[in-house]
C-alpha positions as CSV (number, residue, x, y, z in Angstrom):
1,X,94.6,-96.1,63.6
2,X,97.3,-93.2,63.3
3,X,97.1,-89.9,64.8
4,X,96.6,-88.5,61.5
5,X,93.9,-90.6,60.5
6,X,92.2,-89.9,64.2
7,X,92.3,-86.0,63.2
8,X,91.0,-86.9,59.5
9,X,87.9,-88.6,61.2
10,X,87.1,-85.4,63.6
11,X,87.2,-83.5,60.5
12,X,85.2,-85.4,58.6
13,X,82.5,-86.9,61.1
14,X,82.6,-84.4,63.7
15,X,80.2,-82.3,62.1
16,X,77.7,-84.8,60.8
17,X,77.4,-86.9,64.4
18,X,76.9,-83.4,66.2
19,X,74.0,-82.6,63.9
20,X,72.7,-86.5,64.5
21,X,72.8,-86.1,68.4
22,X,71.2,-82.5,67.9
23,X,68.6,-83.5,66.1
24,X,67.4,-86.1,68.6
25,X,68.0,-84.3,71.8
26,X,67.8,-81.2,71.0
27,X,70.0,-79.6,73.3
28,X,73.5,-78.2,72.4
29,X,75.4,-77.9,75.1
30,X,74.7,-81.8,75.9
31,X,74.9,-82.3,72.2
32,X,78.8,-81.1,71.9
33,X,79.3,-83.0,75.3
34,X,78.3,-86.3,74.0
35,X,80.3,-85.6,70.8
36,X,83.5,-84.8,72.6
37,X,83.0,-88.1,74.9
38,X,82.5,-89.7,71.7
39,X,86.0,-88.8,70.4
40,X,87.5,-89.4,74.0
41,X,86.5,-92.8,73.8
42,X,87.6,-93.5,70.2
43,X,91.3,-91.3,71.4
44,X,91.5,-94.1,74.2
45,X,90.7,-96.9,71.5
46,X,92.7,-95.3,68.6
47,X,95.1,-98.7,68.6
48,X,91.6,-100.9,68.7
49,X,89.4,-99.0,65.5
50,X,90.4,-99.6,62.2
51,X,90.5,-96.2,60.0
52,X,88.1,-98.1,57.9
53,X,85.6,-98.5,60.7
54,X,86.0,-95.2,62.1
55,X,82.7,-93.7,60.7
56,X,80.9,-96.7,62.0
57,X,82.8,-96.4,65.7
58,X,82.0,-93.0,66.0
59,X,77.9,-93.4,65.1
60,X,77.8,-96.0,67.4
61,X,79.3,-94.7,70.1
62,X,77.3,-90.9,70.2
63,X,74.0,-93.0,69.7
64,X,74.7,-95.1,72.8
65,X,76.0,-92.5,74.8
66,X,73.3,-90.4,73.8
67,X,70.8,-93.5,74.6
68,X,72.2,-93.1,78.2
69,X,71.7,-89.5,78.9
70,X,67.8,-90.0,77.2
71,X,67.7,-92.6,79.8
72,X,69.2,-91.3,82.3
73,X,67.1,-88.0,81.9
74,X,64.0,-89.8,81.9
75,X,64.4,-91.2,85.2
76,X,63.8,-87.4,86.4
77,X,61.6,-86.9,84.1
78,X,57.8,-87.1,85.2
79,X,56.2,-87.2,81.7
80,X,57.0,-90.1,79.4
81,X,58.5,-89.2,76.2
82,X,58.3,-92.4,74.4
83,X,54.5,-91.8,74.3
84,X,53.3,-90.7,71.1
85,X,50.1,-89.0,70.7
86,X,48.2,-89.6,67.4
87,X,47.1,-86.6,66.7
88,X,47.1,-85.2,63.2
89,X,47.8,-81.9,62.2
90,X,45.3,-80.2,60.5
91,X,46.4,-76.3,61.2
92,X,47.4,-75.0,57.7
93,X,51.1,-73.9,57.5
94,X,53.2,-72.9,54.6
95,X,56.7,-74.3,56.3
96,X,56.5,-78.0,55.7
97,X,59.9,-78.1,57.8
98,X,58.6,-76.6,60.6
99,X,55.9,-79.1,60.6
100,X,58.3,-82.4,59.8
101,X,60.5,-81.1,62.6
102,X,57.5,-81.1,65.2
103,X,56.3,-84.6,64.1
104,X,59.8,-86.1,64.2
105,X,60.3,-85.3,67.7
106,X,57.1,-86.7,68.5
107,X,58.8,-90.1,67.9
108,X,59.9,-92.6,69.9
109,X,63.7,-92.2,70.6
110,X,64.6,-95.4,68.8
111,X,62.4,-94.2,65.8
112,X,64.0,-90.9,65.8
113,X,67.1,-92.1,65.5
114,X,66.7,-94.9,63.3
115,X,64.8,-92.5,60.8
116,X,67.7,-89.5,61.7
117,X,70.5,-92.3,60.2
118,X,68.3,-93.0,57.5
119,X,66.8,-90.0,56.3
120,X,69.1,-87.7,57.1
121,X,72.3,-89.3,57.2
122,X,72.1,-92.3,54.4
123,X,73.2,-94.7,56.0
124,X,71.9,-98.2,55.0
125,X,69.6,-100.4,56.9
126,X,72.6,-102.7,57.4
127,X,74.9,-99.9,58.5
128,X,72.3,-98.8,61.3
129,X,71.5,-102.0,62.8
130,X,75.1,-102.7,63.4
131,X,75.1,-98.9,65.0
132,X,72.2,-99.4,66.9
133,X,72.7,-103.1,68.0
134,X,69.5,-103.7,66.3
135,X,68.3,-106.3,63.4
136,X,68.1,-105.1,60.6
137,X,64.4,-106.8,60.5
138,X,63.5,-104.6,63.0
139,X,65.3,-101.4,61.8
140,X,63.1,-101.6,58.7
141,X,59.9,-102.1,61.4
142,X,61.2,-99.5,63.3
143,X,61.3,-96.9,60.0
144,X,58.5,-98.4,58.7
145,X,56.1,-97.0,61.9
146,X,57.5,-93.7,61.9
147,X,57.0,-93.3,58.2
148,X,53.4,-94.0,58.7
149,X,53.3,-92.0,61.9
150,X,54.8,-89.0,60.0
151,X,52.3,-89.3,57.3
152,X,49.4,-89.4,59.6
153,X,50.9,-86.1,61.9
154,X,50.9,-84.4,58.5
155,X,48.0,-85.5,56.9
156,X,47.3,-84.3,53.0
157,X,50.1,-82.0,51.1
158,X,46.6,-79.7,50.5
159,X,46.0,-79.0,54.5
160,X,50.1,-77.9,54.8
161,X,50.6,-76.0,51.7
């Protein structure tokens, strides 16, 4: 990989893995962090990536580094986030984003992001199990379960609209 083709993939991805991290931690200052780690470490590796794997590098890397600080964080962390409670929502609200935001982050981290890449990135079920490290067997469990868990948190269209 070139210099030029380095600054091409900050350009391109830099946005699109911030909102990724963001999304799943929720916290920007540790959100920009991990993004600039991310590019450090492909900047140390540019002779290594291929400018045709750079998109895949660069998802992999923020979703690991991010899988350390969640872990790392959790250590300190008294309350368990991977616990999902199965509640479902019955308020009536008229922002259907508000409420898909609140049952997204009641996911398990490795739902979250699985369903993030998917959902909200496009990225195939291939392209996220070589991100993740996963199979892809158990990518498509893993979107499968918060699909249905999202669809129970919400409940009917009727109670939300």
């Amino acid at each position: 990989m070139t210099v030029e083709e380095y600054n091409r993939a900050v350009d391109a991805y830099a946005d699109n893995l911030y909102r990724f991290v963001l999304k799943n931690l929720k916290d920007e200052h540790m959100s920009r962090d991990i993004i600039q780690d991310t590019f450090e470490k492909l900047w140390l590796k540019i002779e290594a990536v291929s400018g045709l794997k750079v998109k895949t590098y660069l998802f992999t890397s923020a979703y690991h580094t991010m899988i350390d600080y969640i872990r790392k964080e959790k250590r300190y962390s008294d309350v368990d986030p991977m616990e999902v409670s199965e509640e479902t929502h019955s308020k009536n609200y008229s922002d259907l984003g508000e409420v898909l935001e609140r049952a997204v982050n009641n996911l398990p981290e490795d739902q979250r992001a699985v369903v993030m890449l998917r959902d909200y990135e496009g990225y195939s079920y291939r392209e996220i199990a070589d991100i993740t490290e996963l199979s892809e067997s158990q990518v498509k469990v893993y979107i499968y379960r918060a699909r249905v868990y999202l669809k129970n948190y919400i409940g009917s269209m009727e109670q939300v609209i």
